[in-house]
N, C-alpha and C positions, 0 to 999 in steps of 0.2 A: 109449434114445431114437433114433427112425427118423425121417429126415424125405423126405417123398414129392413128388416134383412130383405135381400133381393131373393123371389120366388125361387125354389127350386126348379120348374119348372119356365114357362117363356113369360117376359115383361113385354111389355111396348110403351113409352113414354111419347104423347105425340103432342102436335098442336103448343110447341115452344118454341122460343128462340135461342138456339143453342150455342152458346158460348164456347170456343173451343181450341185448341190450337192456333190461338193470336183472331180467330175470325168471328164473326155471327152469321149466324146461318137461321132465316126467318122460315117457321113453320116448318120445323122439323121435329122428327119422329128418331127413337134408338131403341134397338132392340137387346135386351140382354136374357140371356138363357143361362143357368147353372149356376147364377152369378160371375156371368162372362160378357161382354160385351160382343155382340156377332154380327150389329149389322148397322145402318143407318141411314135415312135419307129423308127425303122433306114431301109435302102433302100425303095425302092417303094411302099411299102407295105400299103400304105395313101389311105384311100379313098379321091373321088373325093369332091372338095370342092366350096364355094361359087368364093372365092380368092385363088389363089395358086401362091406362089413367091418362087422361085428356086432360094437359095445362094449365089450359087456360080456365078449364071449369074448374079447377081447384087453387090455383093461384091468381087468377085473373087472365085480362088480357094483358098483352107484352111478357108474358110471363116467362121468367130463363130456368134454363137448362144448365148447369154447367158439371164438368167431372167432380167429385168428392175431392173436398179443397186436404191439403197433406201438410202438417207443420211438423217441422225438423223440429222448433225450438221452443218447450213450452215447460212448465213448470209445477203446475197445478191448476186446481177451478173447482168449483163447488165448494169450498170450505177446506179442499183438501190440498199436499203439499206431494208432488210424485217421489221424494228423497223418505217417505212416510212407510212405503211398501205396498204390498201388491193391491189390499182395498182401497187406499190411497187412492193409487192409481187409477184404480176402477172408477172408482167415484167422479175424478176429475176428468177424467176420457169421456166418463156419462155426459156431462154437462156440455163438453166441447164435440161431442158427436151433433148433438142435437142443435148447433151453432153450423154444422157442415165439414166440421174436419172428419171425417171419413177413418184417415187414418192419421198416426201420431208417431212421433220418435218423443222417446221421456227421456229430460233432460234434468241431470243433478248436478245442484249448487257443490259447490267446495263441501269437502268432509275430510275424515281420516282417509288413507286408505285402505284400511279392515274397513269403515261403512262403503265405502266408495266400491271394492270387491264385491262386498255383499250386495249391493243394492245391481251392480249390474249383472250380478249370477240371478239374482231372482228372476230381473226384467225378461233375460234369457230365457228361464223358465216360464214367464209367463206368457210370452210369444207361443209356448207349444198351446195355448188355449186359448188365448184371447188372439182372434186374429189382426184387430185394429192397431196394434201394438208394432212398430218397424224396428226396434229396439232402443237404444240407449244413446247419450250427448252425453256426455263428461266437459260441462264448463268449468272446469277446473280439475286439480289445484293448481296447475300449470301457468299460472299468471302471474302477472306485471301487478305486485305489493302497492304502488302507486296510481294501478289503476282497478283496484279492487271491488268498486260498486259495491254489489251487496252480499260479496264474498267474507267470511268470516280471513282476515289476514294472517294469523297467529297461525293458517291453516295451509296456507299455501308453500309451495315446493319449487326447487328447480325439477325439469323434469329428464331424471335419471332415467336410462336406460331399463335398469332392471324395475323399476316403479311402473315405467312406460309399459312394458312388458305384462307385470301383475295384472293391471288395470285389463288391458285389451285380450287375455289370456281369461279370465273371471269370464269375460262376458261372452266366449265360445263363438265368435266372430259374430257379435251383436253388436260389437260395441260401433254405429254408426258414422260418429263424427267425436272431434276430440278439439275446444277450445283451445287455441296454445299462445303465450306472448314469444313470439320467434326469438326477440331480443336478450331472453335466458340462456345462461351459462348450458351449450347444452343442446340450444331451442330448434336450430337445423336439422342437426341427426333425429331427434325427436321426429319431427314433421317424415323425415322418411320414414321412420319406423312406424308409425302408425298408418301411413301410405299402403306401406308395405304389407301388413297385416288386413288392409281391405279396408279402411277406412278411412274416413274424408276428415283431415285435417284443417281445422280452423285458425285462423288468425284473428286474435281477439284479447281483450282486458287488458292492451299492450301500449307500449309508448313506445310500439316501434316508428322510424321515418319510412318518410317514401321508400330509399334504399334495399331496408332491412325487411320491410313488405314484400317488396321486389323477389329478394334472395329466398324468400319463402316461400313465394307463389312458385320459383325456381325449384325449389325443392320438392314441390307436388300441393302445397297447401291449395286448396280448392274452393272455400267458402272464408267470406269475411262477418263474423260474428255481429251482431246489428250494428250496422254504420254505423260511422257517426259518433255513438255511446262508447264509452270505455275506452277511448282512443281520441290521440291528437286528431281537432280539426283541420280543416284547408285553409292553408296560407297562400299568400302569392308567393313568396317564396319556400313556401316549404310544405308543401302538398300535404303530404301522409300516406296514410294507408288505404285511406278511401279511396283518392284518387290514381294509387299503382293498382288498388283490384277494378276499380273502372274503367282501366286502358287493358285489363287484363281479358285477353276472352275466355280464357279457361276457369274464369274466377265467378263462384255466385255470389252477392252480396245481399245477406240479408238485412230487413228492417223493418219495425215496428210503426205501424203508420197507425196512432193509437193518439196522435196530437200531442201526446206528451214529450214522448222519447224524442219526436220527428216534429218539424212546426211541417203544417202544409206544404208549402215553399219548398222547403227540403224534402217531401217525399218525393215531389215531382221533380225534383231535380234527379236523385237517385233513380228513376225510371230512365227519366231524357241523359242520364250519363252512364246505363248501361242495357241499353233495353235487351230484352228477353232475357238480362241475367239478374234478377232481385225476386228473392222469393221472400214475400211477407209472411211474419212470424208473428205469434202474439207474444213468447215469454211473460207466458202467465204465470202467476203465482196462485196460489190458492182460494184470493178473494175473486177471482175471475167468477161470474155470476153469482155472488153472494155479497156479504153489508161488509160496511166499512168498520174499522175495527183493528185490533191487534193481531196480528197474526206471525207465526215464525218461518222463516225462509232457511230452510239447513239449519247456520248456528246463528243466523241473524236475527231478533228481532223488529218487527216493520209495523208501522202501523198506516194505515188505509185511511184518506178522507178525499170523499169527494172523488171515491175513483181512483185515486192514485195513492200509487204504495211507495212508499221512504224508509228507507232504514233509518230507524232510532238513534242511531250513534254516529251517524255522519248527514244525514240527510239524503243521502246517496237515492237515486230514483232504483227501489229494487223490485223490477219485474213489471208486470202489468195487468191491467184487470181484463186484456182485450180479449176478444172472439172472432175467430177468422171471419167472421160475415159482419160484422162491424170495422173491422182492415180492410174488405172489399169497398165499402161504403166510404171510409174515409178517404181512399186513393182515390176514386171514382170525386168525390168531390176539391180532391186536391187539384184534379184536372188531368189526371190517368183516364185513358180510355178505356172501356169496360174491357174490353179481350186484353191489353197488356195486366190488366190488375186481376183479370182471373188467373192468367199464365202463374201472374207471379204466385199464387195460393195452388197451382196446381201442378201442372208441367214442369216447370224450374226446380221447384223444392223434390219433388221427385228425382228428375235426375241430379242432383247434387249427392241424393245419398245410395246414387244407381239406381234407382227404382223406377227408372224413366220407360222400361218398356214393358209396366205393368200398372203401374199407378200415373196419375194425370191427365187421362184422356179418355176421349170416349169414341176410343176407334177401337175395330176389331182384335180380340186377343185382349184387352184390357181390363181388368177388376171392375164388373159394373157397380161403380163407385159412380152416383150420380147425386147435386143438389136442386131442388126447386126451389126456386127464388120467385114473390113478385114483381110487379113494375118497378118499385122503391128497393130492390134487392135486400127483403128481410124474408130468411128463410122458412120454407111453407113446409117442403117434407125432405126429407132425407136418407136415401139406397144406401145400403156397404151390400158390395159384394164377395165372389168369392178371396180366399185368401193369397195372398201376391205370393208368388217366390219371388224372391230376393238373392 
């Protein structure tokens, strides 16, 4: 796996199947310039360019195309833990760039909040230089005690106004998306006020019902934190949360199709119960491309075998080792169709944190953000273009 900043001057990518906007599109060709995407279309018909790389001769035949896959919700990879600081970060981004995620929002477990400021003032700062960076996830402290996973609990908060306020004030309107369990003393006004402030409010680590999901999505909340996990499941009589953001249109639902978090059965269900709104995540943690082992999450210690990570002191499944081009692979064999399971790593997870008319696609005016995949969809090379506004 190679990953290229996109020429300063003209690309052409030709002789793919380009996966894109819910479609495939055989034997096509995209041109991007300045790290911009400017043009597109299928056989030869490309002008000539600074750089030209033919598909197929370096992934094979059948070889895909698709835009630079985008993860809201990820934690760490290589060894490293993103709540570590700015090399941290680096480190784990390295690892997941050359997997296809393009770009990334970093996402920190429960902390104080002196580290929880600090960590998203830095992230802040480090968006002025690192452009792969979209900013920051605050999964926590804001959550449901009973539904803590791999949150350190001694750490968690109602979420106060003025605390609401700190947190998304540090981050200089970085802070992206914000985990909340609605059902907190509090948990409404919450969701507006982070609404309010520009950011996409989650619903997540909660035991709220159907109802109280309902009254959230009502409130502006926009993403449901990985199905399924951290949350009541579906009853016949008694739904949940899953199934009020699945009749929700304005609702994306994220989920880790990593086998673990998700059995198969169930990622395909979450596709067939909200299509074009599931954007797959890895919520990785630190052993994402590296050995099994101890490792620490925020305040939790985990240990790793066989791929999957447990907190120490409950058992609790915390995070994952996945990689967005191993999520494509696994939806794909759940029995997602290849354009729904790209969307979902592209197009979707973009627009949930606004980012829809700059990241996720590979049409005109979009960040030439491009992945090469071969037949078997394991990634061969990978473009970042230029840097998004947001």
């Amino acid at each position: 796996m190679t990953v290229h900043p996109t020429p300063t001057g003209s690309l052409v990518i030709h002789s793919a199947r380009i996966v894109d906007g819910g479609a495939i599109v055989d034997d096509g060709w995209v041109r991007i310039e300045g790290g911009v995407v400017t043009d597109r279309g299928t056989g030869d018909d490309w002008a000539p360019a600074d750089e030209i790389v033919d598909a197929s001769t370096i992934a094979g035949a059948d070889a895909v195309l698709t835009p630079g896959f985008v993860d809201i919700h990820g934690h760490g990879g290589a060894g490293a833990s993103f709540d570590d600081g700015v090399e941290a970060i680096r480190t784990g981004r390295a690892l997941h760039r050359a997997h296809g995620t393009t770009r990334a929002v970093v996402s920190l477990v429960t902390a104080s909040l002196d580290d929880l400021a600090r960590s998203v003032s830095a992230i802040a700062d480090l968006m002025q230089t690192d452009a792969d960076i979209l900013g920051s996830h605050l999964e926590g402290p804001f959550l449901d005690p009973g539904h803590h996973g791999a949150h350190e609990p001694s750490l968690l908060r109602e979420p106060a106004a003025e605390d609401v306020a700190r947190l998304l004030d540090a981050g200089r309107g970085t802070v992206r998306q914000v985990t909340i369990a609605p059902e907190l003393p509090g948990g409404l006004d919450a969701i507006r006020q982070i609404v309010d402030a520009g950011a996409a409010a989650a619903v997540g680590h909660t035991d709220a019902d159907a109802a109280i999901a309902t009254a959230a999505f009502e409130a502006g909340a926009t993403i449901l934190t990985h199905a399924f996990n951290a949350m009541p499941g579906i009853h016949h009589r008694a739904p949940g949360p899953v199934l009020a953001a699945a009749a929700d249109h304005r609702v994306v639902l994220e989920g880790i199709a990593d086998n673990v978090h998700l059995d198969p059965y169930v990622i395909k269900l979450l596709f067939d119960s909200a299509p074009e709104r599931v954007a797959l995540i890895t919520d990785a943690m630190a052993a994402a491309g590296s050995a099994d082992g101890h490792y620490d999450l925020g305040a939790v210690s985990v240990t790793v075998e066989n791929g999957v990570a447990r907190a120490d002191d409950t058992g609790a499944i915390a995070g994952s080792t996945l990689t967005q081009d191993v999520a494509l692979r696994r939806a794909v064999q759940a029995g997602v169709p290849l354009p729904a399971a790209v969307r979902a790593l592209t197009e979707t997870p973009a627009r949930a944190i606004g980012a829809g008319d700059a990241l996720g696609a590979l049409r005109s005016g979009c960040c030439g953000d491009a992945v090469l995949l071969d037949a078997e969809l394991h990634v061969v090379r990978v473009w970042v273009g230029e840097r998004p506004t947001l």
